[in-house]
C-alpha positions as CSV (number, residue, x, y, z in Angstrom):
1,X,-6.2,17.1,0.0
2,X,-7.3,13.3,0.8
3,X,-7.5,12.8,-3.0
4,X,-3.8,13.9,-3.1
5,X,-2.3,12.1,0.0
6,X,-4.2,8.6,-0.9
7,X,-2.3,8.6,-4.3
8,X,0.8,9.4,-2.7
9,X,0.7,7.0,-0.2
10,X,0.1,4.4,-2.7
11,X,3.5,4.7,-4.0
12,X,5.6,2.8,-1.9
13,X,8.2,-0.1,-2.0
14,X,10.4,-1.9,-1.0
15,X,12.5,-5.1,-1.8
16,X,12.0,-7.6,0.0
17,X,15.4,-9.0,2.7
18,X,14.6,-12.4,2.9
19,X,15.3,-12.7,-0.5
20,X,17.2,-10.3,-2.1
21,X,18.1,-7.7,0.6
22,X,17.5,-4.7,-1.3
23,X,17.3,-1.6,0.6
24,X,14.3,-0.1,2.1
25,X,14.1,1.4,5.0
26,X,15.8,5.1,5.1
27,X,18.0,5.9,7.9
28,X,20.4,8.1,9.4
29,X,22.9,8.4,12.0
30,X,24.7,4.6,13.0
31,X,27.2,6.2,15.0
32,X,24.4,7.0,17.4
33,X,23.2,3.4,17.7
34,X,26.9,2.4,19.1
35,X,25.7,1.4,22.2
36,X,29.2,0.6,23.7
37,X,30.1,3.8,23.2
38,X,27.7,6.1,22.1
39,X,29.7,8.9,21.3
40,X,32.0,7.2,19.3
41,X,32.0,9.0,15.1
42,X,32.5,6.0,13.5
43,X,31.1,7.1,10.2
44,X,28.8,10.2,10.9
45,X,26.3,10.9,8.3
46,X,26.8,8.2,5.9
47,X,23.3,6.9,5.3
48,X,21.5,10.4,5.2
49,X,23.2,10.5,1.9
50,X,22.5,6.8,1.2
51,X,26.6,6.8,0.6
52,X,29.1,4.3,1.5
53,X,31.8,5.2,4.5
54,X,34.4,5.0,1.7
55,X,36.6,1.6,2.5
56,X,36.6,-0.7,-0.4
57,X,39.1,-2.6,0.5
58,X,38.6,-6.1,1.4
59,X,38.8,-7.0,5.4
60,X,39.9,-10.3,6.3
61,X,39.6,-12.1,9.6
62,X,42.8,-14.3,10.3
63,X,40.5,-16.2,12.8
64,X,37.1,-17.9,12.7
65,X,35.9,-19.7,15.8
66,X,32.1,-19.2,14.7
67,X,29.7,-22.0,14.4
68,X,28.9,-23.3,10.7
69,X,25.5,-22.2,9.6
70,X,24.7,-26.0,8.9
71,X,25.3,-26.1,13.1
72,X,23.7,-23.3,13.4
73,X,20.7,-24.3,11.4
74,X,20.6,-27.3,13.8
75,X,20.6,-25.8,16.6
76,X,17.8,-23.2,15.7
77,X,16.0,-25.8,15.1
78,X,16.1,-27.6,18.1
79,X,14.6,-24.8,20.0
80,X,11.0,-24.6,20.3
81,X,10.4,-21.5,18.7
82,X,13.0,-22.6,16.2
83,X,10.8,-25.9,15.9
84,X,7.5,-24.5,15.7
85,X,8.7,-21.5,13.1
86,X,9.6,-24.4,10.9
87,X,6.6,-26.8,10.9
88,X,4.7,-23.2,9.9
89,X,7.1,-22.7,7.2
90,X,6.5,-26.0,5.7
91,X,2.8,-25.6,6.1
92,X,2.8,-22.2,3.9
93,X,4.2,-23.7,1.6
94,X,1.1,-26.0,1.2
95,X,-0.9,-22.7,1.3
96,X,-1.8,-23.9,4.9
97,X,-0.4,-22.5,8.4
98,X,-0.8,-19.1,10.2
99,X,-0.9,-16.2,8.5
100,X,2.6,-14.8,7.3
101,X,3.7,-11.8,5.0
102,X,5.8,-14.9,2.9
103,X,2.9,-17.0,2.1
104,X,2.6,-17.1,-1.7
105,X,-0.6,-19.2,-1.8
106,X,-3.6,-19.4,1.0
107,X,-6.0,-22.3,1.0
108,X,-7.9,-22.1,3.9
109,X,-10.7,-24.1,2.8
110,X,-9.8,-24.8,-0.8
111,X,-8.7,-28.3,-1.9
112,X,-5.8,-27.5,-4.0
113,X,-4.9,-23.7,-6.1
114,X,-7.2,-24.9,-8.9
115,X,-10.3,-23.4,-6.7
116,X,-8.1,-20.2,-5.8
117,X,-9.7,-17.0,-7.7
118,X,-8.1,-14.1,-6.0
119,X,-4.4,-12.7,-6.7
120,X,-3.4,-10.2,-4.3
121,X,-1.1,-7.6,-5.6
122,X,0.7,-5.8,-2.9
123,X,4.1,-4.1,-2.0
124,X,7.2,-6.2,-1.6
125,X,7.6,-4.7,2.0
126,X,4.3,-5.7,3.5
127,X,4.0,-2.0,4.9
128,X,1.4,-0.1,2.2
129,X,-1.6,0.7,4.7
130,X,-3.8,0.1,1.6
131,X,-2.6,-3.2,1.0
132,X,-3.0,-4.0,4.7
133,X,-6.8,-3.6,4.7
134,X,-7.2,-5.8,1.8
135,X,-4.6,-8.6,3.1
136,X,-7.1,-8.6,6.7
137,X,-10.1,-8.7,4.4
138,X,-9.0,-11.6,3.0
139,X,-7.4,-13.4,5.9
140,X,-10.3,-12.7,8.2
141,X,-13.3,-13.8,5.4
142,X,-10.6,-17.3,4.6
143,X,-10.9,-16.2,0.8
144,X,-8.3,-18.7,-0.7
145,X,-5.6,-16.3,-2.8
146,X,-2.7,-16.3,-4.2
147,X,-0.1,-13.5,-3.5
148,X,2.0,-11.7,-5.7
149,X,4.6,-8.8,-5.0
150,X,5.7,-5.7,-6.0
151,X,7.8,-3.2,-5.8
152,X,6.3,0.3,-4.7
153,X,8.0,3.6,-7.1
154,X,9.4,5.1,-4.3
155,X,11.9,2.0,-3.6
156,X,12.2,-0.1,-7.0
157,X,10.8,-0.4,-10.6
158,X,7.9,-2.2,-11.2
159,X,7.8,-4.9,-13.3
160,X,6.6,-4.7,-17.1
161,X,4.6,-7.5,-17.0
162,X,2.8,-5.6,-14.3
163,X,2.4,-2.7,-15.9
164,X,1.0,-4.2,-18.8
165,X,-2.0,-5.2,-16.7
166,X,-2.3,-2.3,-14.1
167,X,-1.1,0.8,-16.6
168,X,-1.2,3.2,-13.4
169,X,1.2,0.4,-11.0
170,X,-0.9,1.6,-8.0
171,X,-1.1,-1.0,-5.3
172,X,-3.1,-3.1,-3.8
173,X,-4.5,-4.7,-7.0
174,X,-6.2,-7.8,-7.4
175,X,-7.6,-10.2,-9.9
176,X,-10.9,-11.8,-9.7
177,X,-11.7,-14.6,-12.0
178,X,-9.6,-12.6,-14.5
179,X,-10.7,-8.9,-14.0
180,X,-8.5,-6.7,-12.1
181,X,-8.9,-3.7,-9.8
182,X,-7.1,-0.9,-7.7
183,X,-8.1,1.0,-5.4
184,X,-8.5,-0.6,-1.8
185,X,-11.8,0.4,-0.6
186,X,-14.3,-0.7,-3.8
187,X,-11.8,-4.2,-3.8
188,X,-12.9,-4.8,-0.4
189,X,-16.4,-4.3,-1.2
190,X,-15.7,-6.3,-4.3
191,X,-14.6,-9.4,-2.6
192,X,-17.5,-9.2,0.5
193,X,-20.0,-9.8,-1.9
194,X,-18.4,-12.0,-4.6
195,X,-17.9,-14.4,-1.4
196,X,-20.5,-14.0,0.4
197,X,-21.4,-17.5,1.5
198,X,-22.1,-19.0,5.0
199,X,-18.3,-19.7,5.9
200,X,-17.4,-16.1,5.6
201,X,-18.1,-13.4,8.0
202,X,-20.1,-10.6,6.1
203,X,-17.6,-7.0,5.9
204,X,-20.6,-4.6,4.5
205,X,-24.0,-4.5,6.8
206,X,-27.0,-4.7,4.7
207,X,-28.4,-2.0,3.5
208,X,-30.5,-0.3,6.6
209,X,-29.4,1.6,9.8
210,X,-26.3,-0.2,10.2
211,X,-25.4,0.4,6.6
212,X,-25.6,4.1,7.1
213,X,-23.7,4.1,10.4
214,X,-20.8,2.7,8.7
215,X,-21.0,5.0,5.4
216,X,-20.9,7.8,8.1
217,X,-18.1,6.0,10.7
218,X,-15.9,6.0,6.9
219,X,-16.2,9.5,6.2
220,X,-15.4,10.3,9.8
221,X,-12.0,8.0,9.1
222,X,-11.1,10.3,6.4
223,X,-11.9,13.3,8.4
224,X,-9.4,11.8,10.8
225,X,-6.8,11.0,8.2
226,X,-6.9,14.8,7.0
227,X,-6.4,15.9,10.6
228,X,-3.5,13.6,10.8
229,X,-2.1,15.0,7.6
230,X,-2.4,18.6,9.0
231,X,-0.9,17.9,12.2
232,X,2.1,15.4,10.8
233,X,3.6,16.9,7.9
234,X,3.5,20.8,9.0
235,X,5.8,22.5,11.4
236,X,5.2,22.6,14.9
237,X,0.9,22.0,15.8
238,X,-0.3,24.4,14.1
239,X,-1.0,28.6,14.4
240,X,-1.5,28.1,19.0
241,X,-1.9,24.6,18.4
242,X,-4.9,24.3,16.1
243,X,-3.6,21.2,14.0
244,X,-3.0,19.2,17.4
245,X,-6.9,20.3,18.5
246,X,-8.5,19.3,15.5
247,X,-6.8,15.7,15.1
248,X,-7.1,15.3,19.1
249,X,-11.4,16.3,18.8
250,X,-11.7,14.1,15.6
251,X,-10.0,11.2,17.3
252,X,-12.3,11.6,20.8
253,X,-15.2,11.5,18.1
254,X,-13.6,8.2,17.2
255,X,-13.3,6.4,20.6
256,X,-17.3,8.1,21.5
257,X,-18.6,5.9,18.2
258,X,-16.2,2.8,19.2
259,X,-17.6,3.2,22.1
260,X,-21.5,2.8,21.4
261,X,-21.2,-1.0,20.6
262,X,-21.5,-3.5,22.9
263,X,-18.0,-5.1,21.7
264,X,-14.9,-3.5,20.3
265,X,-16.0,-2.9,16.8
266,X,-17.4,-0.2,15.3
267,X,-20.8,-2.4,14.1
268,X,-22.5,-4.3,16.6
269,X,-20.6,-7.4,15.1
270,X,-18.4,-10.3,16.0
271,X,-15.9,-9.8,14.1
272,X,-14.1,-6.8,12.5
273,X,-15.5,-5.5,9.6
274,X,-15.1,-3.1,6.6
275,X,-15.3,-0.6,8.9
276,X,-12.8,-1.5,11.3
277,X,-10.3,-2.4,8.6
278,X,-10.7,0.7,6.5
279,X,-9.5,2.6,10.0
280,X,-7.0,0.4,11.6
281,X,-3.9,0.5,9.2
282,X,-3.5,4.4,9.1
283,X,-4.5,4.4,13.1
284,X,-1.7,2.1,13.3
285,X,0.7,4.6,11.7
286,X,-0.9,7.7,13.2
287,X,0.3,5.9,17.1
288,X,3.7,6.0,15.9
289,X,4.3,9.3,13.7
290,X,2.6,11.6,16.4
291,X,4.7,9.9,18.9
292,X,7.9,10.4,16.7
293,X,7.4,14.0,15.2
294,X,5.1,15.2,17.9
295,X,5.2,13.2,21.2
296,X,2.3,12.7,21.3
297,X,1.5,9.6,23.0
298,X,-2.4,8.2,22.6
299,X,-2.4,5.1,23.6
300,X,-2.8,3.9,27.0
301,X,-3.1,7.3,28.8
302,X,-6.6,6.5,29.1
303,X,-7.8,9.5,27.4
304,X,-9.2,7.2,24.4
305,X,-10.3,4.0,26.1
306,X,-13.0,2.5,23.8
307,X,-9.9,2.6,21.0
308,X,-7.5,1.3,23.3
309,X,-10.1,-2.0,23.7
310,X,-10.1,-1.9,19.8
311,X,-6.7,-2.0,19.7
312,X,-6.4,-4.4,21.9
313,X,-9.0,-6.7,20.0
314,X,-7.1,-6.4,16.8
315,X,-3.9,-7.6,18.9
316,X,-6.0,-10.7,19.5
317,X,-6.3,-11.9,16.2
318,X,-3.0,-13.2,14.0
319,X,-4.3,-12.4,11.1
320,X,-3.9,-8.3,11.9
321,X,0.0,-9.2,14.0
322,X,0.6,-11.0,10.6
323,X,0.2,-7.6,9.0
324,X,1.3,-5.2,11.8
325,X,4.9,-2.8,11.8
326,X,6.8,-1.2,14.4
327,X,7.4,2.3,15.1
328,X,10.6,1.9,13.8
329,X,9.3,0.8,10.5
330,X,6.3,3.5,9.8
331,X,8.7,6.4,11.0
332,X,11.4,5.5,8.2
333,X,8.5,4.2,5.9
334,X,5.8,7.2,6.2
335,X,8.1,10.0,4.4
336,X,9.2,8.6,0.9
337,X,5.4,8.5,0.6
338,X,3.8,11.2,2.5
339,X,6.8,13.7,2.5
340,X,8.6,14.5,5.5
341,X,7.2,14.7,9.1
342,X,8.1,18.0,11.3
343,X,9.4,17.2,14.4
344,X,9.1,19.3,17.6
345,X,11.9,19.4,20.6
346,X,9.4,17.6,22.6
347,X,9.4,14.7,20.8
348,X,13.2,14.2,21.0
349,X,13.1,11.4,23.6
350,X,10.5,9.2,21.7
351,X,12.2,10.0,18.6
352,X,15.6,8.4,19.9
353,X,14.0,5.8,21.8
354,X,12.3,4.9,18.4
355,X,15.2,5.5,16.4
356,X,17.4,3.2,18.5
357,X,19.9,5.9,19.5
358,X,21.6,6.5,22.6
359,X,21.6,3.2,24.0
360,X,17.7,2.5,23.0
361,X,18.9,-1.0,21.2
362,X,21.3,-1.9,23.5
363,X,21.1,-5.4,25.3
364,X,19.6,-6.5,27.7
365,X,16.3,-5.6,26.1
366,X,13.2,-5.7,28.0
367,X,10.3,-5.2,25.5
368,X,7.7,-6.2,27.4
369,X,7.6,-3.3,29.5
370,X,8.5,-0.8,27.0
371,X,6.4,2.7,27.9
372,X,7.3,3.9,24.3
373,X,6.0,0.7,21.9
374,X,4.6,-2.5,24.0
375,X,4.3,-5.8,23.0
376,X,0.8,-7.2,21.4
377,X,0.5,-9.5,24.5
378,X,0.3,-12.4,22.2
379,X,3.7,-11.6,21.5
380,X,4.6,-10.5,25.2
381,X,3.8,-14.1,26.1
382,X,5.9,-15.6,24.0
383,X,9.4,-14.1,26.2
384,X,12.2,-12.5,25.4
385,X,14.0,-15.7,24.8
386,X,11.3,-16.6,21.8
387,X,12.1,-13.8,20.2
388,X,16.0,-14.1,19.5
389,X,15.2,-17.8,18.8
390,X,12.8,-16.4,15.7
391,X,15.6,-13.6,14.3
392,X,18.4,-16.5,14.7
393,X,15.4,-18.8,12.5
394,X,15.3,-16.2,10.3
395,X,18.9,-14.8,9.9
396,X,20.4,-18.7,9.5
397,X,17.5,-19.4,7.0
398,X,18.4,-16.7,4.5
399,X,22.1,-16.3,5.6
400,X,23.7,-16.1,1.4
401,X,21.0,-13.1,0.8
402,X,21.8,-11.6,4.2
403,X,25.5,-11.6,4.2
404,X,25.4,-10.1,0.5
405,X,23.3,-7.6,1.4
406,X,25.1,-6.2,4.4
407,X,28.3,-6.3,2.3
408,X,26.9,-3.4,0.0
409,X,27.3,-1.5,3.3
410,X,30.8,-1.1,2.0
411,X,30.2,-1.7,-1.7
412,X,29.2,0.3,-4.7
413,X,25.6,2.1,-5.1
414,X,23.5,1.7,-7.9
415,X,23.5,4.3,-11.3
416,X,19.5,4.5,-10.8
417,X,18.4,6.4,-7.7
418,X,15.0,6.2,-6.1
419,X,12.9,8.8,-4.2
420,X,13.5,6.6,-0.9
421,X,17.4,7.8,0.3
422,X,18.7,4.7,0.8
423,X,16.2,2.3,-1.5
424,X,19.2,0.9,-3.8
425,X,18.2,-2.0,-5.2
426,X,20.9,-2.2,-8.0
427,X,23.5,-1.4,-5.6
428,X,26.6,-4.4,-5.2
429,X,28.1,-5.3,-2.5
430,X,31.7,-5.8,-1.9
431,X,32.9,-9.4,-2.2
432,X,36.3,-8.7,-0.5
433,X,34.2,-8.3,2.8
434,X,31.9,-10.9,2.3
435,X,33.8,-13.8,4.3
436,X,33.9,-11.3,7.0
437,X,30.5,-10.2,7.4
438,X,30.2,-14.0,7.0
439,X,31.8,-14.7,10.2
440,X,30.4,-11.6,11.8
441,X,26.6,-12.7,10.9
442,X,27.7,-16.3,12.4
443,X,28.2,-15.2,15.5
444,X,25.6,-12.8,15.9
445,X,23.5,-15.7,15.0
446,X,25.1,-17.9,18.1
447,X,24.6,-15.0,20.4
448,X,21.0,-15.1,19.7
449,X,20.8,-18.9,20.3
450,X,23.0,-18.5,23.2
451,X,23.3,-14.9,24.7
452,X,25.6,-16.5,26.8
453,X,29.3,-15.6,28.1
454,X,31.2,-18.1,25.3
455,X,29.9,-17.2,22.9
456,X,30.4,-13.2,23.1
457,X,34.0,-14.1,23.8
458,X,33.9,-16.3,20.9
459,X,33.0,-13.4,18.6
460,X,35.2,-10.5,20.6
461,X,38.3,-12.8,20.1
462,X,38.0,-12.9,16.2
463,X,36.8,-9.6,16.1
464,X,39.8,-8.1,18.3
465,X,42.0,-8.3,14.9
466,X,40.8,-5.3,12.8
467,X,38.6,-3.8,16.1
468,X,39.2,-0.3,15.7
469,X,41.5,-0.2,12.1
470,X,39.6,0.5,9.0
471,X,38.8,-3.2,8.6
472,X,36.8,-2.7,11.7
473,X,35.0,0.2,10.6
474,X,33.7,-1.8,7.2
475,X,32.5,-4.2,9.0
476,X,31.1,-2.2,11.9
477,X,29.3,-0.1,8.4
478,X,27.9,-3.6,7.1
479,X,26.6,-4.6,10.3
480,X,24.6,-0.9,10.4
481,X,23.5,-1.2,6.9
482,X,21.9,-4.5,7.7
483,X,20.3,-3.1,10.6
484,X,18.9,-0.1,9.8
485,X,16.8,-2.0,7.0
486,X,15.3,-5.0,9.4
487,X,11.3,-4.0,8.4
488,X,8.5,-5.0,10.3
489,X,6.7,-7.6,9.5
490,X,8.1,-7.8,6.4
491,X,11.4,-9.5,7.9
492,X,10.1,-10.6,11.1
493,X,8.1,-10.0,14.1
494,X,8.5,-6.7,16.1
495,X,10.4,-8.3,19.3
496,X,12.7,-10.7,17.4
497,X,13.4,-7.1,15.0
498,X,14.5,-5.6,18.4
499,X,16.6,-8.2,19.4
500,X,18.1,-8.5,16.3
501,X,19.0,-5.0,16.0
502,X,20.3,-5.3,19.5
503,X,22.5,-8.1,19.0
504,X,23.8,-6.4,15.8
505,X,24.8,-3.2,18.3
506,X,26.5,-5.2,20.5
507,X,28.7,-6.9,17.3
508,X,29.7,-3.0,16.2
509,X,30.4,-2.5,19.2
510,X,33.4,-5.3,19.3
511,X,34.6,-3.7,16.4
């Protein structure tokens, strides 16, 4: 059974947004997420079938009183987090900089990309939790690599160049000095001891009692994993429950060996190590599935506190918020690879609250005190007003890939289908709605500078001429399209995701 869930779950994809915008993240319902009025029907049902509402026509806005995205682009800028976003950027582009799922090349302490040996392979969507171990491993030992992406089967081909090195296409791969290898838990062993220097923090104890605590704590992570499986993806808990016992008991056997350290690790170490990585990117989607299909809340309630200080520690370091999703994105994410979760009525709140329905991504937002998903305080502190600065830095930075992309909201799907409903990346958008959704992304953009009173009637007075008609409705289906696909951390952070899905609400709303 773990066999046959690890080779699924390695088959996953998708395209990346601020580039191409091709679809990934599957989704249902927009008419819900209408926060003006959430029992308007614009378009029920339209992405469960990954089909378009069925207006081709083009929409034109006789108006256009948004700012230009050369004014916008200034103004992002001028912010602080608008500022500081950039002088990353251009420091990733050296190889240099904080961590970031867009970094092609990381130096650390590497004079140029002639010393680099490594080539990480991983999934164009940053989200594979097999990739995600081996990303930490190398951000947290500062092993200079370079980074190359693809797609996962369940959301795109792969490309035949990569196939011609990795027969199988399973993800994460890497090369070392020339050699490649799959399979996530041997390359992290791999790289620990191919750099194994002073400058690196060790991954694997040596062999001896610590060794043979952490061969144990990694078969008890695959005991947990199973017990997730079990619970997850079959109706209800269980015959009286058993499923939800059995993952429960293996998870308090979890926080009892977190909790015989001195620190937060599972080794008595300073740093994470094999260990902790190996566990924390399917803990990470176990929070938010058994939440979503369950409701089944675990952390903070105090009944696991050792792994709420591991938690906690992870959320300390940028290297693992670099790599880290929302709820939003494992919920839509877990089932093209895992098969579909079975939800129970008692879930339904989370669910929504997850899902963005019924007012959930409606402004104003306050994230920080969310009781469903809270901030990472390192992202708490940086305020609500931070995190509408960094989707406006991101939106106005790839603006041409954006507003095509939404337009296929209205356009034509592709002829090749993949297992992932709404994973279309030959799909084309309609370029008689383009200008539109140009204007309509403009403003959205301003708002999230702004948030003020001008510029929402700025955007209701163009937006007054086809609110409600069928031009109104295309755009209102472009604006959904775009925002059911905003991936975490693949597009941005988590907060700046909410805002920007917020802000997007309140646009289909004025239409």
């Amino acid at each position: 059974l773990t066999r046959m869930w690890v080779s699924v779950a390695t088959q996953r994809s998708a395209s990346l947004w601020l580039t191409t915008w091709s679809a990934s993240l599957p989704r249902s319902g927009l008419a819900t997420r209408c926060v003006a009025n959430p029992a308007m029907q614009l378009f029920p049902d339209i992405f469960g079938a990954g089909k378009s509402p069925g207006a081709t026509a083009g929409v034109t806005l006789p108006t256009d009183s948004a700012p230009t995205w050369a004014t916008l682009k200034e103004s992002v800028h001028a912010t602080a987090r608008g500022s500081g976003l950039a002088e990353a950027r251009a420091l990733q582009a050296k190889g240099l900089g904080p961590p970031h799922t867009n970094a092609k090349v990381r130096l650390f302490d590497a004079k140029d990309e002639s010393e680099v040996r490594v080539t990480l392979f991983r999934d164009m969507a940053a989200w594979c939790p097999y990739c995600q171990k081996v990303w930490l491993l190398l951000e947290e030992k500062r092993i200079p690599y370079k980074l190359s992406k693809i797609n996962m089967r369940s959301y795109g081909d792969k490309p035949a160049w990569f196939l011609a090195k990795v027969p199988n296409g399973l993800l994460p791969a890497i090369e070392v000095d020339g050699k490649f290898m799959t399979d996530s838990l041997p390359i992290m062993q791999v790289l620990d001891a191919t750099f194994a220097d002073q400058r690196t923090p060790m991954m694997v104890p040596p062999p001896g009692p610590e060794r043979e605590r952490a061969s144990a704590l990694l078969g008890l992570e695959r005991e947990l994993f199973g017990a997730w499986c079990s619970l997850t993806f079959q109706p209800g808990k269980g015959l009286m429950d058993r499923n939800e016992r059995i993952f429960l008991g293996t998870l308090a056997r979890v926080d009892a060996a977190l909790g015989e350290t001195a620190g937060p690790w599972f080794l008595d170490s300073s740093h994470p190590t094999l260990v902790d990585l190996q566990y924390v990117s399917h803990v990470e989607r176990m929070l938010a599935s058994v939440l979503y299909w369950k409701g089944m809340k675990l952390r903070g309630t105090g009944d696991f506190p050792h792994l709420d200080a591991w938690l906690a520690a992870f959320e300390e370091r940028p290297a693992y918020l670099a790599t880290k999703s929302d709820y939003y994105t494992h919920c839509q994410d877990i089932p093209p690879q895992y098969g579909p979760g079975f939800a129970i009525d008692a879930a339904k709140h989370a669910r929504e609250t997850i899902d963005g329905i019924n007012g959930a991504w409606a402004l104003p937002l306050s994230l920080a005190d969310s009781p469903i998903e809270p901030l990472a305080p390192l992202q708490a502190a940086l305020g609500d007003e931070a995190a509408r600065h960094e989707a406006a830095f991101e939106l106005v930075a790839n603006h041409a890939a954006v507003v095509q992309f939404a337009a296929r909201g209205v356009g034509e799907p592709g002829q090749k289908r993949f297992q992932a409903p709404l994973a279309d990346p030959y799909a084309k958008p309609n370029q008689g709605v383009v200008e539109a959704v140009d204007v309509c992304l403009r403003h959205v953009a301003a708002l999230l500078l702004s948030g003020g009173a001008e510029a929402e009637a700025a955007a209701a007075a163009d937006l007054k001429f086809v609110a409600g008609g069928e031009g109104g409705r295309s755009l209102a289906a472009c604006l959904g399209y775009l925002r059911d696909r905003i991936g975490v951390p693949r597009d941005m952070s988590q907060p700046a995701a909410m805002h920007f899905r917020a802000q997007l609400n309140a646009a289909i709303s004025m239409l």
